[in-house]
C-alpha positions in Angstrom: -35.2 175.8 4.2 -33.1 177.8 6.6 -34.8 179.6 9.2 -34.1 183.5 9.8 -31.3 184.9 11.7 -33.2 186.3 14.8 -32.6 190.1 14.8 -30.1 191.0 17.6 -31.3 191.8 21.2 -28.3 193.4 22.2 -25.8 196.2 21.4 -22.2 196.6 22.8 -21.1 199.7 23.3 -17.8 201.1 24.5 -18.4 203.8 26.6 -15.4 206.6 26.7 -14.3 208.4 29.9 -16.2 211.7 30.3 -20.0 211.0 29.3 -22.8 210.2 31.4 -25.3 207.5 31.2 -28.4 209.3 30.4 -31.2 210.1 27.9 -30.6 213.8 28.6 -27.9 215.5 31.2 -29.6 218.4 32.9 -26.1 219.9 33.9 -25.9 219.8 29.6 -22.7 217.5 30.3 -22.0 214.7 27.3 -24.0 212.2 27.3 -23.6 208.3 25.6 -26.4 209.2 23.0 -24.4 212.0 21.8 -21.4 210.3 21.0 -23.5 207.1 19.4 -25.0 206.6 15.9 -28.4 208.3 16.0 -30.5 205.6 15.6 -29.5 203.9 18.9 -31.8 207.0 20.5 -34.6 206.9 17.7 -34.8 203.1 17.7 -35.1 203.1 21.3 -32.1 201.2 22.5 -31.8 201.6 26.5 -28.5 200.7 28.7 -28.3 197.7 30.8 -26.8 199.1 34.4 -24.3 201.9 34.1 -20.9 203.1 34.1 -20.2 206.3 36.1 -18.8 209.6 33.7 -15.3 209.1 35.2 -15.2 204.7 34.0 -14.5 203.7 30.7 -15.5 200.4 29.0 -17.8 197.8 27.9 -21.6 199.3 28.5 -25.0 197.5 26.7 -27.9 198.2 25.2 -30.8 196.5 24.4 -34.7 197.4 23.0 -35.8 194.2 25.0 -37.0 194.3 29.0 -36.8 190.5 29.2 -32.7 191.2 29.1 -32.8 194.0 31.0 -34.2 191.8 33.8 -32.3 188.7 33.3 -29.2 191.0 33.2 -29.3 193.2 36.4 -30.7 190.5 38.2 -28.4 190.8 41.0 -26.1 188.0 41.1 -26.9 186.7 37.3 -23.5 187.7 35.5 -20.3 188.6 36.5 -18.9 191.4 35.1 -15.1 192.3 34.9 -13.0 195.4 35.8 -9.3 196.2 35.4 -8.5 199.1 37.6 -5.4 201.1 38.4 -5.4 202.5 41.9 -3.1 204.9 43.8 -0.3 203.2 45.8 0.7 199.9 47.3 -2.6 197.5 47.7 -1.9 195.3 51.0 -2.9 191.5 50.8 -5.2 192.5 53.7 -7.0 195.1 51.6 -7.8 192.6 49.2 -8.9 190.3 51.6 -11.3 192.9 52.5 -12.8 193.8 49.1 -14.1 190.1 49.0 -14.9 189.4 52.2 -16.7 192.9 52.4 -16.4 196.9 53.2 -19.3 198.3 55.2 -20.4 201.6 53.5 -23.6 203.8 53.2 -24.9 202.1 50.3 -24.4 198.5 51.8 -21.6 195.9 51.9 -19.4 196.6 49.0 -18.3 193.1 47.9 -16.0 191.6 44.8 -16.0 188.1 44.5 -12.4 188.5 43.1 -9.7 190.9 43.2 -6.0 190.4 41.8 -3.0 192.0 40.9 -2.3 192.2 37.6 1.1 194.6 38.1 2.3 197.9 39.1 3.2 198.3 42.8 4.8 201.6 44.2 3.4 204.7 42.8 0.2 203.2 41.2 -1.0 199.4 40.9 -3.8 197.5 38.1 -6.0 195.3 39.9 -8.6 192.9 38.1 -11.8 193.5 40.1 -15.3 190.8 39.5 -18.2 192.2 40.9 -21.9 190.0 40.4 -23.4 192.8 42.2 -22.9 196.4 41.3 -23.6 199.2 43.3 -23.4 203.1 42.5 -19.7 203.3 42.6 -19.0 200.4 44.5 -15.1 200.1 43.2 -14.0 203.4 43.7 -16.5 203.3 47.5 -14.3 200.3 48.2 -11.1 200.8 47.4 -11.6 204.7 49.0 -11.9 202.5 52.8 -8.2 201.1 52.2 -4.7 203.1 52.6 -1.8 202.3 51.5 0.8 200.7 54.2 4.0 203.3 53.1 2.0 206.6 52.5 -1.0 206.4 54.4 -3.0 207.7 51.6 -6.2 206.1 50.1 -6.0 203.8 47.6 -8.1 205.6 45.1 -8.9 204.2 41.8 -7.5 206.8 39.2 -9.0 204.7 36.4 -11.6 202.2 35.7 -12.6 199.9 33.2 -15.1 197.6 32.4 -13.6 195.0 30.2 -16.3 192.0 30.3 -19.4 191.1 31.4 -20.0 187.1 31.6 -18.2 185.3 28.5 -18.1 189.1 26.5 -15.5 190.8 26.2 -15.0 193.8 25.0 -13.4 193.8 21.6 -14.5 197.5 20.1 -12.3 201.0 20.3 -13.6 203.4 21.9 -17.0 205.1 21.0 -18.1 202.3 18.6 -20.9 200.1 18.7 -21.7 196.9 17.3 -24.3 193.9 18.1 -23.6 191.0 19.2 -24.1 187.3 17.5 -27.0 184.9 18.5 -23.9 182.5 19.9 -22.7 185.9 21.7 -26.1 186.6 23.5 -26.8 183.0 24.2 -22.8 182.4 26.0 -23.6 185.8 27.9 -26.3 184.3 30.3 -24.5 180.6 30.2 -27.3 178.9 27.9 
């Protein structure tokens, strides 16, 4: 006799630019609820961490606190950004973004930081964070200037694009859960 399929424990999401993370915005702004299928609110599905209004990209949601802890543990998955930032992004300045920027929130850190092209007018870095802070990218990349201009490096777009093994694989506004092998890869059973 087969056994069940165990009903899923997680939802992926992704989250459009413009809506906040919230039950309910009391400036009446656009929240995630209101751009999901109803039942994500009635069936109480909550988000794991956040994703500011102005970001874009893979968010989750789960009805279970157990994942909730395990995933914003701090340090227990890492989760992947590609950004695109204003101007030319010295070698220094990404030596900084792993080895740390001092801010009032804490020492902003990314494990890793690349290239991934551009140059000039605007460049699209790959960002890993296993810690996230309120706005931690855009904090960090705010401390840096460009070498030609002398103007901040300040990310004009940000997006999530995986968390652990997951990646994100929806358009935008669309939900789906994920498989038992999905949820299992994610924390590196």
């Amino acid at each position: 006799m087969n056994s069940p399929t165990p009903a899923p424990r997680l939802l992926m999401y992704h989250k459009p630019k413009g809506c906040t993370v919230t039950r309910a915005d009391e400036l009446g702004q656009t929240t995630v609820y209101d751009l999901m299928p109803e039942w994500v609110l009635k069936d109480g599905w909550v988000p794991i961490g956040r994703l500011d209004k102005d970001s874009k990209g893979l968010l989750l949601f789960t009805q279970n606190s157990r994942w909730m802890r395990l995933l914003t543990k701090p340090g227990a998955v890492e989760k992947t950004y590609e950004i695109w930032v204003r101007g030319w992004v010295t070698k220094e300045n990404l030596k900084r973004a792993t080895e740390g920027v001092p801010s009032p929130v804490g020492l902003l850190t990314a494990k890793r930081v690349e290239v991934l092209g551009g140059g000039g007018p605007k460049t699209r870095l790959g960002v890993v964070l296993v810690e996230g802070k309120n706005r931690e990218i855009r904090r960090m990349f705010l401390s840096f200037k460009d070498a030609k201009t002398g103007k901040t490096n300040k990310v004009m777009e940000l997006k999530r694009v995986s968390i652990g093994k997951l990646r994100l694989d929806i358009l935008p506004g669309t939900v789906r859960f994920l498989t038992p092998a999905e949820e299992k890869a994610l924390l590196g059973c």
